[in-house]
C-alpha positions in Angstrom: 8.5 -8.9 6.1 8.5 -10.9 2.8 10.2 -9.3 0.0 6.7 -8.2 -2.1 8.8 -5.8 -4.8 8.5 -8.4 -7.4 5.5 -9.0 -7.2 4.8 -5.4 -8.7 6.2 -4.5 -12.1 6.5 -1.1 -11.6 8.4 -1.0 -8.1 11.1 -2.6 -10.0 11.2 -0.8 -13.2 11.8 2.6 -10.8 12.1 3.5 -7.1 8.2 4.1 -6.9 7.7 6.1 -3.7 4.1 8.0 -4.7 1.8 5.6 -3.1 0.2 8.6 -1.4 -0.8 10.0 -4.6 -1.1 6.8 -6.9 -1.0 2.7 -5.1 0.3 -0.1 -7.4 -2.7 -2.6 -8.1 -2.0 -5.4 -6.9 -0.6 -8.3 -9.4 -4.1 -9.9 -9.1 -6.0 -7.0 -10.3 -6.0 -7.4 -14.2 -7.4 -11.1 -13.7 -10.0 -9.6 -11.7 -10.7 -6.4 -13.9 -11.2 -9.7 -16.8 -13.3 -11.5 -14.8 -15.8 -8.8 -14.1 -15.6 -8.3 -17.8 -16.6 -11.5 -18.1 -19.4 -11.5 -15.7 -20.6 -8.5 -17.0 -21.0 -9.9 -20.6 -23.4 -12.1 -19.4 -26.0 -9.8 -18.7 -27.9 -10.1 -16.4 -27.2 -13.3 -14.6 -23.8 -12.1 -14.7 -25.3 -10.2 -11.7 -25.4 -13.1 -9.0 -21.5 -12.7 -9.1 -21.0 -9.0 -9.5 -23.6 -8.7 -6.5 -21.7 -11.6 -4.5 -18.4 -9.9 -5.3 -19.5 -7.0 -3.5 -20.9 -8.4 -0.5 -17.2 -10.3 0.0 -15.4 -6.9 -0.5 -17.6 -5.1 2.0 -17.0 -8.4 4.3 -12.8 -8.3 3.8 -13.6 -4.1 4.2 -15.1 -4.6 7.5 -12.2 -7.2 8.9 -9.6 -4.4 8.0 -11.4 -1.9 10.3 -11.9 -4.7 12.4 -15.7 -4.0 12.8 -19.2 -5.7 11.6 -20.1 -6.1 7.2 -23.3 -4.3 8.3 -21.4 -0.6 9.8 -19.4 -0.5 5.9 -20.4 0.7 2.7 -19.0 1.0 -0.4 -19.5 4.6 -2.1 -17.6 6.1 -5.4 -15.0 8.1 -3.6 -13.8 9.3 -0.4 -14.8 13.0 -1.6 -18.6 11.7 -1.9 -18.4 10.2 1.6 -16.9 13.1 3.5 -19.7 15.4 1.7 -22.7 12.3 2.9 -22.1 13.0 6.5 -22.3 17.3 6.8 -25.2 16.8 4.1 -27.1 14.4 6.3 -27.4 16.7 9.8 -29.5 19.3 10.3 -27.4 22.1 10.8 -28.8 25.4 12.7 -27.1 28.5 12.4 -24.5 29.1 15.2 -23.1 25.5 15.1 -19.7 25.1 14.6 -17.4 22.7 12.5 -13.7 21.7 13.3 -10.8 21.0 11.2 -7.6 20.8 11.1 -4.4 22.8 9.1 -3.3 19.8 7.7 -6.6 18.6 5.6 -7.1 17.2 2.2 -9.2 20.0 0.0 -11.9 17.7 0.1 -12.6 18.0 3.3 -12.2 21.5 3.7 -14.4 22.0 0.8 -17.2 20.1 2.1 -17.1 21.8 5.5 -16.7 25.4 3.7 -20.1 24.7 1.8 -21.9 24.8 5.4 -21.1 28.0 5.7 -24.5 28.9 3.6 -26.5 27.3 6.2 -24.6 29.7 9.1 -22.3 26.8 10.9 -19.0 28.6 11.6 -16.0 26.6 10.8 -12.6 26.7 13.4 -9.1 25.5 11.6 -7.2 23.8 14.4 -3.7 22.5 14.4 -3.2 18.9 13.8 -3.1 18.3 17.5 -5.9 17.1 20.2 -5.1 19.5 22.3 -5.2 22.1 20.0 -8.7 20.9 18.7 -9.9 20.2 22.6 -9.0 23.6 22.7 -11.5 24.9 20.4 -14.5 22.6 21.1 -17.2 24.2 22.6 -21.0 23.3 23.6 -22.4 24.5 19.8 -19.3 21.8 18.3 -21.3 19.2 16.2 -18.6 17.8 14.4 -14.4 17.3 14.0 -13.6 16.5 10.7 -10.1 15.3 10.6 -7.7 13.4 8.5 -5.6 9.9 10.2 -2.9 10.9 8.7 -1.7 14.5 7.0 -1.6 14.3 3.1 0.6 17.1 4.0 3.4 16.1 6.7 2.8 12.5 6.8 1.7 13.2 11.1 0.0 10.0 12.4 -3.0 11.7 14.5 -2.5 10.8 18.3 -4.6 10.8 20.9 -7.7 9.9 18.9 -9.8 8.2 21.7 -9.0 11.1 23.9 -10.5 13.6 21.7 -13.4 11.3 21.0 -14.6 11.3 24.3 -14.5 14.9 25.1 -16.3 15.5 21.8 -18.9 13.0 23.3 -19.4 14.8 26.5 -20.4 18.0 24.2 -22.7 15.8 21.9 -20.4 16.3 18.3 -19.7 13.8 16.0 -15.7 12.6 14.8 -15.4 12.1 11.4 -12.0 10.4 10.3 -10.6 10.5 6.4 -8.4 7.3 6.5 -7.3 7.7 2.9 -3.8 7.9 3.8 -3.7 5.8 6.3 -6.2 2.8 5.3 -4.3 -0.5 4.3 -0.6 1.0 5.6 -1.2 2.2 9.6 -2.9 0.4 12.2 -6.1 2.0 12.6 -9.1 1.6 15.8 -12.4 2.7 15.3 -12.4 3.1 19.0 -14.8 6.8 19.5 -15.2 7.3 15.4 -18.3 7.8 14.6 -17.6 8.5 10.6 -14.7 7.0 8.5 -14.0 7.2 4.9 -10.8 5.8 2.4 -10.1 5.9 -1.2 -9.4 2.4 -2.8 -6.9 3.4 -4.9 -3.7 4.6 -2.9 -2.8 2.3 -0.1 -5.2 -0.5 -0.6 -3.9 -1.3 -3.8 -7.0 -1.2 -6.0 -7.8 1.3 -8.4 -10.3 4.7 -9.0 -13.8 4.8 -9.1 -14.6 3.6 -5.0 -14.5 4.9 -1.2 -15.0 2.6 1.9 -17.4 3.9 4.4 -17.6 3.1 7.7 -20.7 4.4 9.8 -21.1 3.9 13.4 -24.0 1.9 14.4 -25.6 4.9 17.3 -25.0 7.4 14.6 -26.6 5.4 11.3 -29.3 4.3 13.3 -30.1 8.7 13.3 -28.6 9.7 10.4 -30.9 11.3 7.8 -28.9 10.7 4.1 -29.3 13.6 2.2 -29.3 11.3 -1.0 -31.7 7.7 -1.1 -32.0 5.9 -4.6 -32.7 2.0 -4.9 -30.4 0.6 -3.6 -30.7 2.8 -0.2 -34.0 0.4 0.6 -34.2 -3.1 1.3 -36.7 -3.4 -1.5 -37.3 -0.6 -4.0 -40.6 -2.3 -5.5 -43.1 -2.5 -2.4 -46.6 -1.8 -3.1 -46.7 1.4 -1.1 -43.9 2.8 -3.1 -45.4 6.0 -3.6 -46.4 6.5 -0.5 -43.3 5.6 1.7 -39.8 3.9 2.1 -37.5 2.1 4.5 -34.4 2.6 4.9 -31.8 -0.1 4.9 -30.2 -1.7 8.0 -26.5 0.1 8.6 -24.5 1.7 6.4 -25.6 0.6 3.0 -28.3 2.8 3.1 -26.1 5.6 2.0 -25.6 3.4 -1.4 -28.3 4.9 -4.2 -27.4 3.5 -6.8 -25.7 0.5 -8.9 -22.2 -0.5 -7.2 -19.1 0.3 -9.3 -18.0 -3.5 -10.1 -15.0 -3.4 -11.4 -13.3 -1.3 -8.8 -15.2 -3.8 -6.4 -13.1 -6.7 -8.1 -9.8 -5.6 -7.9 -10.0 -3.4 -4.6 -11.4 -7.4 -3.3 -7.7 -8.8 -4.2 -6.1 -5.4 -3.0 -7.6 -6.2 0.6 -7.1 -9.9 0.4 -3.4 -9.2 -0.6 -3.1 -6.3 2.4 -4.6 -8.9 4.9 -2.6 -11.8 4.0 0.6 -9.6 4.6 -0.8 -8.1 8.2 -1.4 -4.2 8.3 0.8 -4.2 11.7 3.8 -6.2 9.5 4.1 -3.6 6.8 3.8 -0.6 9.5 6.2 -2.6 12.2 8.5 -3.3 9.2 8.6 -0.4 6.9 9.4 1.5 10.4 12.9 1.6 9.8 12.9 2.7 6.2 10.6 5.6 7.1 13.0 6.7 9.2 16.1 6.2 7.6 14.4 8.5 4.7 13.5 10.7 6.9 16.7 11.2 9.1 18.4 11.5 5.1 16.3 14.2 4.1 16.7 16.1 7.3 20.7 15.3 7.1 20.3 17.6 3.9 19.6 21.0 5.8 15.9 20.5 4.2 12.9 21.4 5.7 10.9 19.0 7.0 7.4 18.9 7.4 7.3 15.5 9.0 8.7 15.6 12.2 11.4 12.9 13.8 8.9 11.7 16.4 8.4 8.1 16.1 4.7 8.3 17.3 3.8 10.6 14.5 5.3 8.5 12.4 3.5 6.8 8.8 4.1 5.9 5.4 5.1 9.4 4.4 7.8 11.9 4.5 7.7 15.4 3.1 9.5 18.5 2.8 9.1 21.7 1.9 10.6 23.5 -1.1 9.9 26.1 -3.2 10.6 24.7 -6.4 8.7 20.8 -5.9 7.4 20.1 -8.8 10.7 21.3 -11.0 12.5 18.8 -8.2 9.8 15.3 -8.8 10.0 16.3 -12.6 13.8 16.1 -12.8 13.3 12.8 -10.4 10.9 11.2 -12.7 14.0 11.9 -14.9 15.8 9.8 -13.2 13.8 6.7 -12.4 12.4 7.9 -8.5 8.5 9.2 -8.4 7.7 11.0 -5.9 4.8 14.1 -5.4 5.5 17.6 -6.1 3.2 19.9 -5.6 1.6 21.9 -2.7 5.1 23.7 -2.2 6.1 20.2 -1.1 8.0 16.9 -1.9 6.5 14.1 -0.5 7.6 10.4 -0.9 5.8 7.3 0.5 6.5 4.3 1.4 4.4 1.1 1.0 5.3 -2.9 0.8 6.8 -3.4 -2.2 9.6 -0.5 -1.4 12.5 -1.2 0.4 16.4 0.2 1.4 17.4 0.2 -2.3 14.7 2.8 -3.0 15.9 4.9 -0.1 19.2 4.9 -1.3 18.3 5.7 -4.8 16.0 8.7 -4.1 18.1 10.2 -1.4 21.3 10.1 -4.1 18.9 11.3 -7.2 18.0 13.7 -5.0 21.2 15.0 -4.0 21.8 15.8 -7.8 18.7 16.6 -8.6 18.7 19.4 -6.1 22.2 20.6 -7.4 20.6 21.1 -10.6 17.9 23.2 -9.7 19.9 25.2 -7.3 22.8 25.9 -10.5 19.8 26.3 -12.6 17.8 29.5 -10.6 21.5 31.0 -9.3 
């Protein structure tokens, strides 16, 4: 793989390895915030090009998921998109929910809320068969992350899942925010997918990629419409009735979010040019040679050594986390405490040198902390 660390300021001002919490924009991005800036300041037939650069983002969007412009939307997070779906079912009382141990708040949160409307929700292990296990003929959905926030575990056996879950009629919903952009990724039995812009895709806050399967948009029921959800918002029977749009944009309501549409554009024009499968084939090695350091430490891991499990992260646990990534910071390696955990992440523009930096900062950092509570 090219060498892409100069490219990005900051990766090599430190060893930056917190691209699960926080991605580098892409060198592109501050040209492209200006130019939306520009576009915008000439009112409205600044529009043609704000409205254009959308429809190319959704179009580079859809080519990363390898799927058609018209099954993606754009939406302002990947907390509002894992809230559209449970909002948009009808839910009886008696049907059940599954997650797993290893979610992101978000999507427990949204799940928890259907609780008022009497769906019970199952917490599974972040395992297939573990979830198989639990999926029964009232199961109407699996909401489940790619990859763990938590451990870094690459979800296997995906399609598997899918099509028992089909057999019983429930839906699979897929948060991708950690794996969108840095893991290859098949849509293969998803009927629901969601990712942040701003971690692994390189762009920055304010946006969520949606992607909706075209048997389930063609029933699904959004709980929110506004404007932009119809084809045309001023038809003459407007007060009488609307349409729905075609696909997934009909969960959009209202104006886009331009200038996280600009520079998430360059972040997926950069992440295509490189080759998903390059960084994840390349970066292989590095994950784990960080992870086979940690573990060499006597620390506890929470990512496990199995290659097939294997992403961009690497985490351990440790009672003291964020005093550890505070005293790191200290000494020029980011990483995420928090959670009871230290997790570090590893995306193109890191390499060996990183590695070798964090895993020595570490080993003084940890010294520290240990003389520090003896």
């Amino acid at each position: 793989m090219p060498s892409y660390k100069q490219m990005f300021r900051r990766a090599t001002e430190v060893a930056y390895l917190d691209t699960a919490a926080e991605g580098l924009p892409v060198p592109q991005a501050e040209d492209a915030l200006r130019e939306y800036i520009h576009q915008k300041s000439l009112g409205t037939p600044g529009r043609r090009a704000l409205f254009a650069a959308e429809a190319e983002t959704i179009e580079l969007a859809a080519r990363l998921l390898g799927t058609g412009q018209t099954n993606v939307a754009l939406l302002s997070s990947a907390s509002e998109a894992l809230n559209v779906l449970p909002n948009s079912l009808d839910w009886r009382p008696g049907d059940e929910v599954i997650l797993t141990d290893a979610e992101f708040p978000s999507n427990i949160l949204a799940c928890l809320r259907l609780k008022q409307r009497g769906v019970k929700v199952h917490v599974a292990g972040f395992d297939s068969r573990d979830i198989a296990a639990r999926l029964s003929p009232r199961t109407r959905l699996i909401s489940i992350s790619l990859v763990s926030y938590k451990t870094g575990v690459y979800f296997g056996g995906l399609p598997d899942l899918a099509r028992k879950a089909k057999q019983l009629g429930a839906l699979i919903s897929v948060d991708a925010t950690q794996g969108l952009g840095r893991c290859p990724i098949s849509l293969e039995g998803v009927d629901f997918l969601m990712s942040s812009s701003f971690k692994w895709l390189l762009g920055s806050h304010g946006l969520g990629i949606v992607y909706v399967a075209p048997e389930l948009c063609e029933r699904l029921s959004p709980a929110s419409v506004g404007w932009y959800s119809v084809p045309d918002c001023f038809t003459t029977d407007r007060f009488e009735r609307y349409e729905l749009k075609a696909g997934a944009g009909r969960l959009c309501t209202g104006m886009p979010n331009f200038g996280p549409i600009y520079t998430l554009r360059e972040g997926l024009k950069f992440l295509l040019a490189a080759g998903v499968q390059n960084i994840f084939h390349d970066l292989a090695p590095v994950v784990a040679h960080v992870r086979s350091e940690l573990a060499s430490l006597g620390l506890a891991m929470l990512t496990p050594p199995d290659a097939e499990c294997a992403s961009g992260i690497v985490a351990f646990e440790h009672p003291r986390a964020r005093e550890i990534s505070a005293a790191l910071e200290r000494e020029g390696v980011i990483v995420w405490g928090g959670d009871g955990r230290v997790r570090c992440s590893v995306h193109l523009y890191n390499d060996e040198a990183d590695i070798e930096r964090y895993i020595d900062r570490l080993k003084f950092v940890l010294t520290q902390v240990d003389a520090a509570h003896a």
